[in-house]
C-alpha positions as CSV (number, residue, x, y, z in Angstrom):
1,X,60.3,10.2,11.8
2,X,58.2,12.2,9.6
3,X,59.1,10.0,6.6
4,X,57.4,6.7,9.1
5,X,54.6,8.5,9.5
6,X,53.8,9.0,5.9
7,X,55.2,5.6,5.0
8,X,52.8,4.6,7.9
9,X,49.9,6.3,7.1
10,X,50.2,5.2,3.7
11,X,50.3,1.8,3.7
12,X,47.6,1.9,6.7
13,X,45.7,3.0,4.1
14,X,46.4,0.0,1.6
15,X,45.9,-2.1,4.3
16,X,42.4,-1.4,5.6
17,X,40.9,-0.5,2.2
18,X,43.6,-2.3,-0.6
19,X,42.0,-5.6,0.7
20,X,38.6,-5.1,-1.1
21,X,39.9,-4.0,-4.2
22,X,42.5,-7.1,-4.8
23,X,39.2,-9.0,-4.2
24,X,37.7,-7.3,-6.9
25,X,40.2,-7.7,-9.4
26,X,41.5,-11.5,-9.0
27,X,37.6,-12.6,-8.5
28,X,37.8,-13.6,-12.2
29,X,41.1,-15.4,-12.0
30,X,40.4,-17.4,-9.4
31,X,37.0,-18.7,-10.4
32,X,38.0,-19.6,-13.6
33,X,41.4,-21.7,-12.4
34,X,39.4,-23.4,-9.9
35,X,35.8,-24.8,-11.6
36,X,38.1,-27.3,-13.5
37,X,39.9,-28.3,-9.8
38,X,36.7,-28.7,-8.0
39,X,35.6,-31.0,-10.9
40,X,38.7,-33.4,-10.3
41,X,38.5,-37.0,-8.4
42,X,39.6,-37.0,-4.5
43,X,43.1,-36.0,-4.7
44,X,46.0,-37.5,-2.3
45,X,49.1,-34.7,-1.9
46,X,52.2,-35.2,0.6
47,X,54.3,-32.1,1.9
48,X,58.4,-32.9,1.5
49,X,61.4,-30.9,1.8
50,X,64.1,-31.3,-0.8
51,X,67.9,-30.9,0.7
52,X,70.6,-28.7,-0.9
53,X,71.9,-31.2,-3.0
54,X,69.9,-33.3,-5.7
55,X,70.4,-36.6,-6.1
56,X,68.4,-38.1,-9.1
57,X,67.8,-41.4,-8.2
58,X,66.7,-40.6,-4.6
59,X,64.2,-38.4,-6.6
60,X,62.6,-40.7,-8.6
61,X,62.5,-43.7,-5.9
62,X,60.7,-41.5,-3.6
63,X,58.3,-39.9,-6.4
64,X,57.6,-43.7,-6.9
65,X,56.7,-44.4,-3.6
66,X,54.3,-41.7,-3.9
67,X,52.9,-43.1,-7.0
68,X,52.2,-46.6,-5.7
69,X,50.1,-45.5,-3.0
70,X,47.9,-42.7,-4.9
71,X,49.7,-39.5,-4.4
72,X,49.7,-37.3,-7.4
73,X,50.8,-34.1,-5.5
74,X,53.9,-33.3,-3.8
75,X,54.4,-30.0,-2.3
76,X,58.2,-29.4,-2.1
77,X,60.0,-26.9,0.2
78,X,63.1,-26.4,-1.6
79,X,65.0,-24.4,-3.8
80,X,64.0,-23.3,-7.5
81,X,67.2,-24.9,-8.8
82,X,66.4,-27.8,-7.0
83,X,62.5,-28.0,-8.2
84,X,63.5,-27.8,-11.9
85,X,65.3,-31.1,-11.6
86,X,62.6,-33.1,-9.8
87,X,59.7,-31.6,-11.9
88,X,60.6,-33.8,-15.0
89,X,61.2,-36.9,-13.1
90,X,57.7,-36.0,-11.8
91,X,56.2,-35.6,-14.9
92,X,56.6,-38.8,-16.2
93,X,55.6,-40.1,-12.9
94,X,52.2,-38.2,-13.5
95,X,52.8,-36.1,-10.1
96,X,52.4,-32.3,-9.8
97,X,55.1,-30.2,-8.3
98,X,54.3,-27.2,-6.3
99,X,56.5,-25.2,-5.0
100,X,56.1,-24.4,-1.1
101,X,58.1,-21.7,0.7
102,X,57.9,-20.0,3.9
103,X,56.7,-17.0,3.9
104,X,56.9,-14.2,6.8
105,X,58.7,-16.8,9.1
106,X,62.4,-16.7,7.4
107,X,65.0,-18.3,9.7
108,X,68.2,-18.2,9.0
109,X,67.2,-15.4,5.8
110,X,70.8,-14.1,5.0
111,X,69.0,-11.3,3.3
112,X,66.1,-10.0,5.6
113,X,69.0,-10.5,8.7
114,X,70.6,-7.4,7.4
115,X,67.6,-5.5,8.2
116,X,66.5,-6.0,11.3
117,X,63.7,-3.0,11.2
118,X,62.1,-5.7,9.0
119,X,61.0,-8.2,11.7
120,X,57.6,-8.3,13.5
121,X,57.0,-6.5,16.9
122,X,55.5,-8.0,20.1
123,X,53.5,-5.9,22.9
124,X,57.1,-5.8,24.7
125,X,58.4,-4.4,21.6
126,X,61.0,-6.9,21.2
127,X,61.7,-8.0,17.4
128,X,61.2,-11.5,16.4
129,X,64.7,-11.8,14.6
130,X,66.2,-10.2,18.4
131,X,63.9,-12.4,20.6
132,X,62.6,-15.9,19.2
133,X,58.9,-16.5,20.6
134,X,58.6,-20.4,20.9
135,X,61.6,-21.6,18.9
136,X,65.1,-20.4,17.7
137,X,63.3,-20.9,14.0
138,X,60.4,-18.4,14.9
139,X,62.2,-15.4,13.1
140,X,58.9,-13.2,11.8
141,X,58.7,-10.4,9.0
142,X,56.4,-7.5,9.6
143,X,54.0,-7.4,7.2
144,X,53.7,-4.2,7.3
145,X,57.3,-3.2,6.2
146,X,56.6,-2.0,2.5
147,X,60.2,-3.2,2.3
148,X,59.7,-6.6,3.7
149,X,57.0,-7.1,1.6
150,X,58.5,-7.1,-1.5
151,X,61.5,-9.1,-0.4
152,X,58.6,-11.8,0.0
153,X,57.5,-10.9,-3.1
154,X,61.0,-11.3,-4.9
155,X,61.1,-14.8,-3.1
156,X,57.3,-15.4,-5.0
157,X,58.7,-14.5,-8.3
158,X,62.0,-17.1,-8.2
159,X,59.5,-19.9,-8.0
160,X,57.6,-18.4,-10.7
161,X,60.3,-18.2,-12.7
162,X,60.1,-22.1,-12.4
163,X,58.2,-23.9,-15.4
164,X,56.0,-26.5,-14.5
165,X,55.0,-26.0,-11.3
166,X,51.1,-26.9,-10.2
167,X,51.2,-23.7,-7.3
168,X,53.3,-21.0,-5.5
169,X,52.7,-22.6,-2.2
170,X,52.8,-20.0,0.7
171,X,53.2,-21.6,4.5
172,X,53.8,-19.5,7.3
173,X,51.7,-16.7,6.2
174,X,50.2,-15.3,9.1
175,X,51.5,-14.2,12.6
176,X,53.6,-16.0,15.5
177,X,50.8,-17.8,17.5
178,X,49.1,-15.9,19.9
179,X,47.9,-18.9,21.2
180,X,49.3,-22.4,21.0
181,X,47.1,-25.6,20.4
182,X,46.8,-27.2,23.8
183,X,48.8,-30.2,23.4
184,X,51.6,-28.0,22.1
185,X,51.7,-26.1,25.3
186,X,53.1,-28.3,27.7
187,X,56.1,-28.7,25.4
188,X,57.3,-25.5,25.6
189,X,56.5,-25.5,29.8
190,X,53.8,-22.5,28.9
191,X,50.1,-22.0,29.9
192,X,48.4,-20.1,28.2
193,X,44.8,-18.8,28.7
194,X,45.0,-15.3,27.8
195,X,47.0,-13.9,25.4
196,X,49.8,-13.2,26.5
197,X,52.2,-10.0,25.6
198,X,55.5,-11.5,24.6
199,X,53.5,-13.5,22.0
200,X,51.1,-11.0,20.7
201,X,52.7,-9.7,17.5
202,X,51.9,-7.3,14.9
203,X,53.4,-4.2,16.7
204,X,55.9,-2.6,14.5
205,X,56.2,0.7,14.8
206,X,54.9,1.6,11.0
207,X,51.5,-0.1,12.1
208,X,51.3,1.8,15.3
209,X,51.9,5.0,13.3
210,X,49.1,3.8,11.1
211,X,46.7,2.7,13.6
212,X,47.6,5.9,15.6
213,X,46.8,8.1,12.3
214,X,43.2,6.6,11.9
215,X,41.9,5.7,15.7
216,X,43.7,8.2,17.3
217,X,44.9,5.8,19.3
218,X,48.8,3.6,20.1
219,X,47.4,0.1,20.2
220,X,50.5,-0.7,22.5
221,X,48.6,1.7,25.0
222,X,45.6,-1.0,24.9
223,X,45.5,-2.4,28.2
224,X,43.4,-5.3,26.9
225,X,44.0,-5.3,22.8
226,X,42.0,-8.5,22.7
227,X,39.0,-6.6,23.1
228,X,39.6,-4.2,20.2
229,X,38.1,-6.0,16.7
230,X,39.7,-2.8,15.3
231,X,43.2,-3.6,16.1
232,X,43.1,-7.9,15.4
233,X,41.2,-6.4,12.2
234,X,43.6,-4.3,10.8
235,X,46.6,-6.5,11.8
236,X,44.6,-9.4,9.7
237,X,44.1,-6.9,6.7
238,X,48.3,-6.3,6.2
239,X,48.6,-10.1,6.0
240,X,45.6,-10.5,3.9
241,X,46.3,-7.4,1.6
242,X,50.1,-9.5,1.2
243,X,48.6,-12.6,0.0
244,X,46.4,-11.0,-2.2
245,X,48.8,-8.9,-4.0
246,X,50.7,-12.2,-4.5
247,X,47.6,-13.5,-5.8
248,X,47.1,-10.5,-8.6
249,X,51.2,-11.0,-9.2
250,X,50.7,-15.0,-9.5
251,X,47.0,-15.1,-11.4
252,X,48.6,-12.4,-14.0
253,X,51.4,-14.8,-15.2
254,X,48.5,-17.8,-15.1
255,X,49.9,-19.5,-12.6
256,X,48.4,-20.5,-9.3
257,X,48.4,-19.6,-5.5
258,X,48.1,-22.1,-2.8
259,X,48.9,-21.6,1.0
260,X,48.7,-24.0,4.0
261,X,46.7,-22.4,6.7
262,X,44.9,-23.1,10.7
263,X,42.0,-25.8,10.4
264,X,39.6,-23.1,9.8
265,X,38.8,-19.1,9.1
266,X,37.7,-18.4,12.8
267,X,40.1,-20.3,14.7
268,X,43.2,-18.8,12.5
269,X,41.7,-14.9,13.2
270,X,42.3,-15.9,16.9
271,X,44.9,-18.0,17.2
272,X,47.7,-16.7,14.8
273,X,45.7,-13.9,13.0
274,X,45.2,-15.2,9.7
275,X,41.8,-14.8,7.8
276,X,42.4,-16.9,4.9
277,X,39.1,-16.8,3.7
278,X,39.6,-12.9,2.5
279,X,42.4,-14.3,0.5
280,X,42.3,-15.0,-3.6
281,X,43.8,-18.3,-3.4
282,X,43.5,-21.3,-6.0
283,X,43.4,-24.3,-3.0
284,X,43.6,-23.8,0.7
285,X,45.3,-26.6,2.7
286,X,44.1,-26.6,6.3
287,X,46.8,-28.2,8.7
288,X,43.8,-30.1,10.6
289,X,46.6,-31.8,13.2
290,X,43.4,-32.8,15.4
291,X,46.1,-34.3,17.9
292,X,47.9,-30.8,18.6
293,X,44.4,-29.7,20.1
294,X,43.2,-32.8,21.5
295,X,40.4,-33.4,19.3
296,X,39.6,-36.5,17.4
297,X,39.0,-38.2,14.4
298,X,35.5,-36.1,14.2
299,X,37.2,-32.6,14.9
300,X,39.1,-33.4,10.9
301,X,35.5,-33.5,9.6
302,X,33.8,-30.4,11.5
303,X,36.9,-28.3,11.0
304,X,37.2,-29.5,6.8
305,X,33.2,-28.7,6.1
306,X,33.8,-24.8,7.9
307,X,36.3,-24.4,5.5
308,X,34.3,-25.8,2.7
309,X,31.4,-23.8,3.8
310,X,33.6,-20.1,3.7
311,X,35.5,-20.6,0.5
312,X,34.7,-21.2,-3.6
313,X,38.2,-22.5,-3.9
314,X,38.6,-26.2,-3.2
315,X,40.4,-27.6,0.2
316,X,42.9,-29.8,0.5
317,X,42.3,-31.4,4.3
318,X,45.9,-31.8,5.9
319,X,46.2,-34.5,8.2
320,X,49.1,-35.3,10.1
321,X,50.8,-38.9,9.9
322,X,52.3,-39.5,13.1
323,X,48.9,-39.3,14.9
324,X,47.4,-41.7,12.5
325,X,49.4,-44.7,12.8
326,X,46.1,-46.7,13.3
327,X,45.0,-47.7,10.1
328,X,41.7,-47.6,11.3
329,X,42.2,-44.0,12.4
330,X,43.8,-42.6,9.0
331,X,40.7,-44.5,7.1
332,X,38.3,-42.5,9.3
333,X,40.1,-38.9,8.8
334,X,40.2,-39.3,4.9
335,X,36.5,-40.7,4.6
336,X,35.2,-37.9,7.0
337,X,37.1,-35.3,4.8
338,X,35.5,-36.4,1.7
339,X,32.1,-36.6,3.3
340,X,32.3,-33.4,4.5
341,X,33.5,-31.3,0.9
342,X,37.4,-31.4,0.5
343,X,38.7,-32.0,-2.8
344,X,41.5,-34.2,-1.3
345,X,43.5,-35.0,2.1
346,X,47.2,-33.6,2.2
347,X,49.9,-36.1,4.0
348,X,52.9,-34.3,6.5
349,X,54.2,-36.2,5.3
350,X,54.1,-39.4,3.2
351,X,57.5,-40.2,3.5
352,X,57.9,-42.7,6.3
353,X,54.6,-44.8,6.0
354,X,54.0,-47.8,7.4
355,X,53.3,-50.7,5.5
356,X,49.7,-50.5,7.1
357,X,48.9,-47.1,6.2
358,X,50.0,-47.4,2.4
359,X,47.7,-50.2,2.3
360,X,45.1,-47.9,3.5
361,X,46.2,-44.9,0.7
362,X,46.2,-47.8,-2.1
363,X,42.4,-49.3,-1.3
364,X,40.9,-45.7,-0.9
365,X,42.6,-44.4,-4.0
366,X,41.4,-47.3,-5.8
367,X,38.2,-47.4,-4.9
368,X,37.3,-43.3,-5.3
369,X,38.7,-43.7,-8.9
370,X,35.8,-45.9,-9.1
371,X,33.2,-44.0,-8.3
């Protein structure tokens, strides 16, 4: 126990003042890597997963497809054996290969499953590898396990390892949602207008311990820990601290960090506790899925320019496909994004287009070259 509480204190420590610091020493990094990105033309990206087996052929007819509409970015969630075979095939395509990878959600993790002590903490204290908020794939590290962390950051080096790649690209970097979008609610039977404790995460016993040693107070005593900017603050520093020691690991080996995040900085503190605008990353790509909060076309633009507005990095505006099957629609959602600052929309995913919506892709592409 007394080991905890100096782990805990310890890393409390690293988490509410190591944040600042990291700043401080990947500023230089970052701003150099992106002043040549933000000078690019309006980029097109897709998000794909790559199975366990790679098949050549498929590879280079789907990288085609990608080609012919515009795309010159595909960020792939697969293996780093598997990424080394599509990355040459993609070179002589002309399309960039990043390599995307979940982060503190790692279902089915053979490794982080021997360690249960690993997993995130809700207010019940159940553990998220024990009891599955949501869906049976919600299994959560604590970011505040030292040893968790660098289990994530063993996973970072492996695609580093990789040569070619455009970006370590982190996803699931940030906490089970506290609170769902509203169209997303009725699907799991769930209404939710407080937050509620079975989804309200971040309560492993080393961050208590740390909390405990530096408020002088158990947040799990909080009878409303909504209230407390203290407590969402430091649960938001052990993520950010995370990413941003990534960053320093990534930058030092001149490579670069990218992460898909919530549509913008203050929406992702509240609902999933992720302030991605403290974090030293080379592009941020927004998943601005208008649909899964009942917002329209107008909503991609508002929610792309706060972005724009809180970052020196350049945003990639994620848009989401199966809400945009009206061409009209799609057209809308890339041209606001554009007017609004991002550097480029991001597809989930371009691999089932229509034939309507590649001839959308094909005339914007075509004509933002020109301009």
């Amino acid at each position: 126990m007394n080991k905890l509480k100096s782990l805990s204190i310890l890393l409390a420590y690293m988490v509410i003042f190591g944040c600042q610091e990291n700043n401080t020493k990947t500023e230089e990094t970052k701003n150099d890597s992106t002043s040549i990105d933000k000078k690019d033309a309006f980029r097109f990206s897709t998000w794909t997963g790559a199975s366990n087996e790679f098949n050549s052929e498929e590879w280079a007819n789907r990288l085609e497809g990608y080609k012919e509409v515009g795309i010159s970015e595909a960020l792939i969630n697969g293996s780093p054996e598997i990424l080394e075979q599509i990355i040459p095939i993609a070179k002589e395509k002309g399309i960039k290969i990043h390599g995307w990878m979940w982060t503190l959600n790692r279902p089915g993790d053979t490794i982080a499953n021997k360690h249960p002590e690993w997993y995130s903490v809700n207010k019940n204290g159940e553990n998220s590898l024990e009891k599955r908020a949501y869906v049976d794939y919600y299994q959560w590290l604590s970011p505040f396990h030292p040893e968790a962390r660098e289990h994530i950051k063993n996973n970072v080096r492996k695609l580093m390892a990789v040569d070619g790649l455009a970006s370590i690209h982190l996803d699931y970097v940030r906490y089970v949602d506290v609170i769902l979008g509203a169209d997303l609610q009725p699907k799991y039977d769930i209404v939710q207008t407080t937050e509620m404790p079975e989804y309200d995460y971040g309560y492993h016993p080393i961050a208590r311990e740390g909390y405990k040693a530096i408020f002088g107070v158990d947040p799990i005593n909080y009878e409303h820990p909504e209230l407390s900017s203290e407590w969402r603050q430091y649960r938001l520093n052990a993520v950010t601290s995370l990413v941003n020691e990534i960053a320093e690991m990534v930058h030092s080996e001149k490579k670069k960090l990218t992460a898909a995040v919530f549509p913008f900085p203050e929406m992702s503190r509240q609902m999933v506790r992720q302030a991605w605008n403290d974090w030293n990353l080379d592009t941020a790509f927004p998943m601005l899925y208008h649909n899964f909060y009942r917002e329209n076309i107008n909503w991609i633009g508002f929610a792309a320019e706060q972005g724009v507005k809180t970052v020196d990095y350049p945003i990639m505006a994620g848009i989401y496909m199966p809400a945009l099957s009206d061409p009209e629609d799609l057209e809308k959602a890339i041209r606001i994004s554009k007017e609004k600052g991002a550097s480029g929309v991001s597809l989930f995913t371009a691999n089932d287009l229509s034939d309507t919506q590649k001839n959308i892709l094909k005339k914007l592409t075509k004509e933002f070259n020109n301009e």
